[in-house]
Each structure stands twice: as structure tokens, then as C-alpha cells.
N, C-alpha and C positions, 0 to 999 in steps of 0.2 A: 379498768381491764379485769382486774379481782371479783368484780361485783358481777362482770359480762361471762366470766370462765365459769364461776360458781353456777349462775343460770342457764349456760348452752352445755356444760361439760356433759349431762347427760345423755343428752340428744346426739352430740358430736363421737361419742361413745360407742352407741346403738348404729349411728350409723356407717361409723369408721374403725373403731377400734375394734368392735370384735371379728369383723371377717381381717381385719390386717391379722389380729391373735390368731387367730382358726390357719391364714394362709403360712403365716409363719412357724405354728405348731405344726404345721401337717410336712413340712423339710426333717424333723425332727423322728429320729426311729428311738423305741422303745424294745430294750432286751429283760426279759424277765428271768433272775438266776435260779429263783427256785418257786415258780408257781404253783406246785401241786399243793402248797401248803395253805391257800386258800381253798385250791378245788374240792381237798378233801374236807375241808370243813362242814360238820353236819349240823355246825346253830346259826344261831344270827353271831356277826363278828364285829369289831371295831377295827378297822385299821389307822393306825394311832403312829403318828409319826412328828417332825418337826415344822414347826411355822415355816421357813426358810423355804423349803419347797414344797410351795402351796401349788406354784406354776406347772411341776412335776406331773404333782397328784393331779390336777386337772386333766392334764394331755394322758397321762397314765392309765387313770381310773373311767374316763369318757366313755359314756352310751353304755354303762353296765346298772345303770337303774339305783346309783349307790345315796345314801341321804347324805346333807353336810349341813351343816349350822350355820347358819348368816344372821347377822345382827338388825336390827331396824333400823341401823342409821340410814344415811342420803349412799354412803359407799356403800354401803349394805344392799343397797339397790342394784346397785352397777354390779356387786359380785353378785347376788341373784338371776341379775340378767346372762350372768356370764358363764355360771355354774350349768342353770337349766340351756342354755345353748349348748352345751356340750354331754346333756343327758342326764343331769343331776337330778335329785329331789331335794326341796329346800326346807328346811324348819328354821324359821328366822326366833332369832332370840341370842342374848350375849351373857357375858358377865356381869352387865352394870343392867341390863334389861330385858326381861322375856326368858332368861338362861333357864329357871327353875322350872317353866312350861315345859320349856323345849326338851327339857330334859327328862321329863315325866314326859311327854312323845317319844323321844327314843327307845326310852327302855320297854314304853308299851308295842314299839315297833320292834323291835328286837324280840320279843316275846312271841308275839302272835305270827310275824311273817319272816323270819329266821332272817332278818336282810342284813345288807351291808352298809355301814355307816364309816364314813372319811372323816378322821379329825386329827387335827394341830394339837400336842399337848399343852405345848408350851406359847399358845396364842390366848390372846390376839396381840397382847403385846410385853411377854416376856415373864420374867427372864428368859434369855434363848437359853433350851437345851433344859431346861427343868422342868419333870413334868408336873401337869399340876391334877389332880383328884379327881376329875370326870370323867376319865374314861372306866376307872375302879369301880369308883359309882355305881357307872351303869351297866358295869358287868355283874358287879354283886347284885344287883337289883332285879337284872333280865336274864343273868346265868348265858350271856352271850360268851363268845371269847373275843381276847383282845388280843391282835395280831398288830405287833411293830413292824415296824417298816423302816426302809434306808433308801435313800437316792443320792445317784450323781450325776452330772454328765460328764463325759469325756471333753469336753468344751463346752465354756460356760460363761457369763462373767457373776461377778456379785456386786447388787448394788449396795449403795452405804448405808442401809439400814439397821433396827437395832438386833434383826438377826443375821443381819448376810446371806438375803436374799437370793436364791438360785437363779439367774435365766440360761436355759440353756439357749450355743450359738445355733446358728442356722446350718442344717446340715449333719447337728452331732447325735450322739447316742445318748439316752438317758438306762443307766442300770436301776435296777429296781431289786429289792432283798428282803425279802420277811425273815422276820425271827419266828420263833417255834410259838405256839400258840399259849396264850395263860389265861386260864383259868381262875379267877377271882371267887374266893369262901363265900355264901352268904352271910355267915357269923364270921364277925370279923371286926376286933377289937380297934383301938386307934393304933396300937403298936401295930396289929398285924397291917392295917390300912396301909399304915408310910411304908412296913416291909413290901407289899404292892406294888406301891406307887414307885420307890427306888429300881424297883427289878424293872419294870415297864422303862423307868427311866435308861437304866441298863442296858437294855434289850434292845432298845432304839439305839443307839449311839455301837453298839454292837452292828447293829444292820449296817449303819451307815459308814463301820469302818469296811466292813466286804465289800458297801457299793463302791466307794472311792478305791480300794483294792481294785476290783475289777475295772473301775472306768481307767484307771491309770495304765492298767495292761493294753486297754485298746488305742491308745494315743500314739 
């Protein structure tokens, strides 16, 4: 049975799972508490937020042309398939493979076409809630900014993974919060890096207490 899931899961995916996602995302409304803090953005941005709500950012962030990072594996496929259905651009590469390309594409895309790039700090798998050194990176590198982000839904569940995974339920509100934008020095020592890296980390968990503020008001 193991051997049969691993070789139809694909196909069973493309052909059911992503319009069931799409039917069941689309029950789902999105309120934005302070949008203008991307609109006014005049580089290329990172929005740079938590593993946990990947599901968020997807229904969030759809059909706005945004890049994200996918990995090469066989999931890696299925989130590629699933990302560009909902509008994404893909730059495949991880931590353990392709991350060091992918990432020299970013910042040369950040550069040249001032875009928008969607990433997990603390992905692909952990620690939740720590961020880890590549969104700094590639701000030092392409002089983008890097905008945290915060999500909730007002109804949700979580499943038992190693971040606590978001779904929101059918029917609810997802809140959505950027933090204020930062800016990353080109010269910039290892002290100054981690000072970075901790604010960013900051920042986000900050967003994420407004959003959960706000979702709990609308319950």
C-alpha cells in the first residue's frame, strides 16, 4: 500500500487535491490590517514570516507574481505544482541542495526587477520561530527590504507538526500584519549580522502578536 501511495500520490494530487485546496481556500476571506506598507514600497522586498503559515501565505499572497523557494525533492514537486497554480514563480533549491543558486537568483531578481519574494525564516524544518540568516543575506546583497509579516485566523485548527501548522477553517478570516520595513547595511560585521537577524526575528513575532489580537476580536 506504501509502495502504491508513494507512486500514485502525485497524480492523485494534481488531480484532486489541488482544486479541493483552491475550493476550500476560496470559503476563506482575507483582511489586510495595514497594507499600504507594502504598497509603498519602492525596491524589491522579502516578505519574511513563519513556516507555520505557509497555507496563509499562499491563499494571501496568490496571483500577485510573488517568487518562493521550493526544494528538489518529490514534495518539492507537489509544492511547485501548487505554488504556480495559485500564481507563484518558483526557484527550486533548499538547504541541503540548490539553496546557494537559488539564492544568488534572488538577490539578482531583487536587483534588477525590484520584485517580491515569499519566504519561511524558520523553514523548512525548524526550529519554529527562529529565524535563520537568508533573508539578511539577501537584503545585504540586493539592498531589497525585508518586510515581516504576521498571520491568524479567527478559526483554525493546528496540526501536530514540528511548527503548528495553520489551517484555517472553512468560512473564517485570515488577518494578515506587516511590520515596518528593514533595511539590511551592506557592511556588516557578524555582530552586526545576528543584531539583523534577531530584529527580523523580533519583528515577525511582533506582527504575529497584532494578528492574533485582531483575529481574536473578530470571533
Amino acid at each position: 500500500m506504501k509502495k502504491w501511495w508513494r507512486a500514485k500520490r502525485h497524480g492523485i494530487y494534481r488531480a484532486i487535491g489541488r482544486p479541493l485546496i483552491k475550493a476550500f481556500l476560496s470559503t476563506v476571506k482575507v483582511r489586510f490590517v495595514n497594507p499600504e506598507i507594502v504598497e509603498s514600497c519602492q525596491t524589491g522586498y522579502l516578505i519574511s514570516g513563519l513556516h507555520k503559515n505557509g497555507l496563509a501565505a499562499v491563499h494571501i499572497f496568490r496571483n500577485r507574481s510573488y517568487f518562493v523557494m521550493v526544494s528538489h525533492s518529490r514534495d518539492g514537486d507537489l509544492q511547485a505544482h501548487l505554488y504556480g497554480s495559485f500564481g507563484f514563480r518558483i526557484i527550486r533549491g533548499s538547504s541541503s541542495k540548490g539553496g546557494e543558486r537559488a539564492t544568488i537568483e534572488f538577490i539578482r531578481l531583487l536587483r534588477s526587477e525590484k520584485c517580491g519574494v515569499v519566504m519561511a525564516v524558520d523553514g523548512p524544518k525548524g526550529p519554529p520561530e527562529i529565524a535563520k540568516g537568508g533573508a539578511i543575506l539577501m537584503a545585504k546583497k540586493s539592498g531589497a527590504a525585508i518586510i515581516p509579516v504576521g498571520f491568524c485566523a479567527n478559526r483554525q485548527w493546528r496540526l501536530n507538526s514540528w511548527d503548528k501548522f495553520m489551517v484555517p477553517k472553512p468560512f473564517s478570516t485570515i488577518f494578515c500584519v506587516f511590520g515596518e520595513p528593514i533595511f539590511v547595511p551592506q557592511e556588516l560585521d557578524e555582530e552586526k549580522f545576528e543584531e539583523c537577524r534577531l530584529a527580523l526575528q523580533v519583528a515577525i513575532l511582533e506582527a504575529e502578536k497584532v494578528a492574533v489580537s485582531s483575529a481574536k476580536s473578530k470571533k
